[in-house]
C-alpha positions, 0 to 999 in steps of 0.5 A, a space after each residue: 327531886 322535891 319538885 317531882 315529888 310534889 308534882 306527882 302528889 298533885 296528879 295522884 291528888 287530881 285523879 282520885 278526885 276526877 269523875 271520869 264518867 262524864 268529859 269534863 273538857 267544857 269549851 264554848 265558841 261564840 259569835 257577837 254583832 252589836 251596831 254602833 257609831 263610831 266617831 273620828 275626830 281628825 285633822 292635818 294641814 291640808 284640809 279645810 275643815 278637819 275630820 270629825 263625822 259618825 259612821 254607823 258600824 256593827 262590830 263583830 266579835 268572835 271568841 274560843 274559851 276553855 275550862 282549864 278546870 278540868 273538874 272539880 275536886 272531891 265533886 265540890 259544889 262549884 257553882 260557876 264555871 272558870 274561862 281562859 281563851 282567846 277573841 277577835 273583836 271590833 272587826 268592822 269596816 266603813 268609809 269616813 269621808 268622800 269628796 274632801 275639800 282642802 287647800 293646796 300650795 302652789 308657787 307661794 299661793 294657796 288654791 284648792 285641791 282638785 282631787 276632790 273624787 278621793 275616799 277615806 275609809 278603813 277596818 279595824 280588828 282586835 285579837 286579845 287574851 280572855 279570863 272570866 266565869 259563867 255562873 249558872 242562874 237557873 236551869 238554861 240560863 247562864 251568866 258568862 262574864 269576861 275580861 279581855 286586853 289586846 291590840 287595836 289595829 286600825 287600817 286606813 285606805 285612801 283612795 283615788 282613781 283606782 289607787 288605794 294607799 293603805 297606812 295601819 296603827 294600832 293601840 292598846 285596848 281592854 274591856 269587859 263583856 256580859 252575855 245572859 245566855 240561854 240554851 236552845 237546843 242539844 244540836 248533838 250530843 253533850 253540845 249546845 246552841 245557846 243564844 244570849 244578849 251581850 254587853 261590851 264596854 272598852 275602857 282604853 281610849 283610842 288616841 292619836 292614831 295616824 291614818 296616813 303618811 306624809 305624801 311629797 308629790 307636787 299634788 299631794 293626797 287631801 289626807 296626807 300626814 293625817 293623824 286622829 286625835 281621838 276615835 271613839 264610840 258614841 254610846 259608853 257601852 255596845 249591846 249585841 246579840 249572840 249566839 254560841 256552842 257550848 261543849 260539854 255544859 252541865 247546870 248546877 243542879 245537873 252535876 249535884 245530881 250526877 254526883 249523888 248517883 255516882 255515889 250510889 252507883 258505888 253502894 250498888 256496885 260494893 254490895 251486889 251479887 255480880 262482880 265485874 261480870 257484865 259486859 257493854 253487850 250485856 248492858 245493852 241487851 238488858 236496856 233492850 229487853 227491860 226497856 230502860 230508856 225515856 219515851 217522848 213523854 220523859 217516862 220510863 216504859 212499864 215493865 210490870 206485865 212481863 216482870 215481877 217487881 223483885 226480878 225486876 229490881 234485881 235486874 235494874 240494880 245490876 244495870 245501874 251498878 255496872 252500866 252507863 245510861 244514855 244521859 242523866 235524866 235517865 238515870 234519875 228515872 231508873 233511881 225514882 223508878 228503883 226507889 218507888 218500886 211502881 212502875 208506869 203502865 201503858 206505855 210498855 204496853 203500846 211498845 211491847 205490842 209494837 214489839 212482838 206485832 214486828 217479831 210475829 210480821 217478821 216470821 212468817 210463823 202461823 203459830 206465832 201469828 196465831 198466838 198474838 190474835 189471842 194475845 191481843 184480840 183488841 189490837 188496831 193490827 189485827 187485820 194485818 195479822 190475819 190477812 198475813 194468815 190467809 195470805 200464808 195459807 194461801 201460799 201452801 195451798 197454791 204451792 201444791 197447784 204448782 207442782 200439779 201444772 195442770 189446767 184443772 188444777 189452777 182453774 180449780 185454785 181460781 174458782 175455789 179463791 176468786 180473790 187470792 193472794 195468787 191469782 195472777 201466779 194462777 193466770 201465768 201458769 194457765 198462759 204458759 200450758 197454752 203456749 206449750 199446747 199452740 192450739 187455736 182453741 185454747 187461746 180462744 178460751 183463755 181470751 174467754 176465760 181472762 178478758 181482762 188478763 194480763 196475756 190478752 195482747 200476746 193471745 191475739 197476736 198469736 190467734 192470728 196465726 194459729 192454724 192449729 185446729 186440734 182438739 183444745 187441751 184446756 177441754 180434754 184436761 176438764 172434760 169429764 166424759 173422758 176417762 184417765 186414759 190418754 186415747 194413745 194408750 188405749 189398746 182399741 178404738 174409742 166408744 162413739 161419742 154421743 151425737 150431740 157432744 163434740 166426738 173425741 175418737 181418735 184424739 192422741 193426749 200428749 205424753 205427760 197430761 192427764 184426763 181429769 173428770 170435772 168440766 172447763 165450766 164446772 169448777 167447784 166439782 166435790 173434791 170426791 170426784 175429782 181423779 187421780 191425775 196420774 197413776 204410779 209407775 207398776 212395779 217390776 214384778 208387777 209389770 208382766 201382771 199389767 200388760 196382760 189386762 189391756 182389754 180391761 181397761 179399754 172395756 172400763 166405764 165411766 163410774 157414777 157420779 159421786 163415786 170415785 173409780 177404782 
């Protein structure tokens, strides 16, 4: 019971002590080279001159470590960070000997080997167990030092023509490493690249390590029964280069600093009006909209045009209280920021407009594009701003040609905006009447008209074999010696036409066309003499009225120029 009750005590103990606001799980993966000579110093009854030869070697080390510390207690100042972990080192590879000489015995004599195309070589790893520290000099800059112990295994391989014999020892081994590391990098978030030099000394010789068993054939292997006294390294320690991830590093100075703001946080949260009331969106809503995050320079936008300082203040002590900022030089900007009560200046601007010029690009609101060209009259956006403008303008103006669907109607567009957002859309809208009218003449004037166009090709194509010699739409439409009537709803014939002016007697308009008063060539007629396309339907009661008066309107004239017609 006692040991539950204590156990208990001791998690109660940790968790009221533990700072849960950021992950306290610190671990590092690491991956060490340091070149080396490694010397084998061997022998055995066969060879003449024993083994003792140097082969250059880079042994690579690579290790897991973890912070069994999982945070300090009472935020104590701690100033080095306590490692358990596990390591595979000294994995390297190379050959010892080719070509051996030694002396066989054969019917009491002795005579040499003849197995002379023979290799020696061989592999070593080291798994072990790891404790140490890393102490934080100075900002990026670490000091990480461990000790290890663990099993040196040593695989030998002899081979010859193919046939590889292989024979593994091993022995114990210890050693100490220094890494000076310095941080490169956040390759993400909460981890760090890191690289560093790394120093190794082993302290366990390695000692009479068999490297083959005995072989009882009539010709046995140069390299049977063959033991090494001593494999060691040359130089007493090994110096290397490494690189590393560290997951979840925080400096010295970093953790004081998290502290300290912890416990503001705390004196904010204990005396503000707001209790527990915003939310995640809320946080991120304000972070939005009061811009509290770093710019590339590291400083905080300024809020001082769109805030007074109190509201601001106000708004920034909810937000620290209740929400977390993105990373902690954050928050030491928002402190400073709250504790200085200025607030930096043009780098706000340059987002905010930034900010609203995407709003108003975005709604394709007049007014609201107005507004931002008096807003900031000296913007570099102004251009775009009002050729979004005209280009809006533009579709209204075009909208209305569209739902006119007439010669006159797109042909004045063309002339009143040569260059407008809608020319095309205009040229389409003349090319499809053309079609729908099939006479010779009026592909003749399109082709006129838009030498260039878009519709050339099918224009020809079509002009070939076009045998339709009626009177051109595009003419009746624009000429304005014609009146509003269509000839078939006139009730007698048609005035002679002028000798010198092509006659129009006896031409039917097509149901649904209207005669307007300007001419193909005169596309910029005052708007007071252009004509009504088309008048409205009488009225029920009105119809008996109406019929009786065709003569009327056969008999009307031509009204004057300037004048509109009744």
């Amino acid at each position: 019971m006692r040991r539950i009750f204590l156990t208990l005590s001791a998690l109660a103990t940790a968790l009221y002590a533990a700072d849960f606001e950021r992950s306290n799980w610190h671990t590092q993966l690491y991956l060490q080279g340091e070149p080396a000579f490694l010397n084998f110093q061997g022998d055995n009854d066969l060879l003449d001159d024993g083994i003792d030869t140097d082969v250059f070697t880079v042994p690579v080390s690579a290790g897991f470590l973890w912070s069994p510390l999982i945070t300090p207690f009472w935020k104590a100042d701690i100033p080095f960070t306590l490692w358990l972990g596990l390591e595979v080192n000294s994995f390297q590879m190379g050959t010892i000997e080719d070509s051996p000489k030694y002396t066989v015995k054969a019917n009491g004599e002795d005579r040499p080997g003849e197995q002379n195309d023979r290799e020696l070589s061989f592999m070593t790893y080291a798994p072990s167990v790891l404790a140490g520290f890393t102490v934080n000099l100075a900002g990026d800059l670490d000091l990480r030092v461990l000790g290890g112990f663990g099993f040196h295994f040593f695989s030998f391989y002899d081979d010859y023509s193919g046939n590889t014999t292989s024979y593994t020892d091993y022995v114990n081994t210890a050693f100490v490493s220094g890494a000076l590391e310095y941080r490169i990098t956040e390759v993400f978030q909460d981890v760090d690249l890191k690289i560093g030099i790394n120093v190794r000394k082993e302290f366990l010789a390695y000692e009479d390590i068999k490297a083959r068993k005995q072989d009882h054939d009539a010709s046995p292997s140069p390299y049977s029964n063959l033991f090494f006294d001593k494999i060691e390294y040359k130089w007493p320690v090994r110096v290397g280069l490494e690189l590393s991830l560290d997951f979840g590093r925080e400096s010295r100075r970093d953790r004081k600093m998290r502290y300290k703001l912890h416990d503001r946080d705390d004196v904010l949260r204990k005396n503000s009006e707001v209790k527990d009331t915003i939310t995640e969106w809320d946080c991120m809503a304000i972070e939005r909209d009061y811009r509290f995050y770093l710019d590339d320079d590291g400083k905080l936008p300024d809020m001082s045009e769109a805030y007074t300082k109190t509201q601001f203040a106000d708004v920034l002590e909810s937000y620290l209280a209740f929400c977390h900022p993105a990373d902690l030089a954050t928050k030491e900007q928002l402190y400073a920021t709250l504790d200085s009560g200025k607030i930096e200046i043009q780098a706000y601007q340059v987002r905010q407009e930034d900010s609203r010029f995407d709003q108003v690009m975005a709604s394709n609101d007049p007014e609201m594009l107005q507004m931002f060209l008096e807003y900031y009259p000296d913007s570099p956006r102004r251009a775009e701003v009002e050729a979004k403008l005209n280009g809006l303008g533009d579709y209204d103006k075009f909208r209305a040609i569209q739902a006119q669907n007439t010669f006159k109607a797109y042909l004045a567009y063309l002339s009143d905006n040569p260059n407008g957002a809608f020319r095309d859309e205009a040229e389409t809208g003349i090319f499809e009447l053309v079609k729908a009218s099939g006479r010779k003449k009026d592909y003749e004037i399109y082709l006129k008209r838009f030498p260039n166009g878009k519709y050339i090709y099918e224009a020809r194509q079509a002009l070939k074999m076009n045998t339709n010699e009626e009177q051109s739409m595009i003419e009746y439409q624009t000429d304005a010696s014609n009146t509003n009537v269509a000839p078939e709803h006139q009730t007698s014939e048609p005035e002679p036409a002028p000798a010198e002016e092509p006659a129009t007697s006896g031409y039917t308009a097509p149901a649904g066309y209207n005669v307007p008063t300007t001419s193909f060539d005169d596309d910029e007629e005052d708007d007071d003499e252009e004509e009504v396309e088309e008048a409205p339907a009488p009225k029920p009661k009105a119809k008996a009225k109406a019929a009786k008066k065709p003569a009327k309107k056969k008999a009307a004239k031509k009204p004057a120029k300037g004048k509109k017609k009744k």
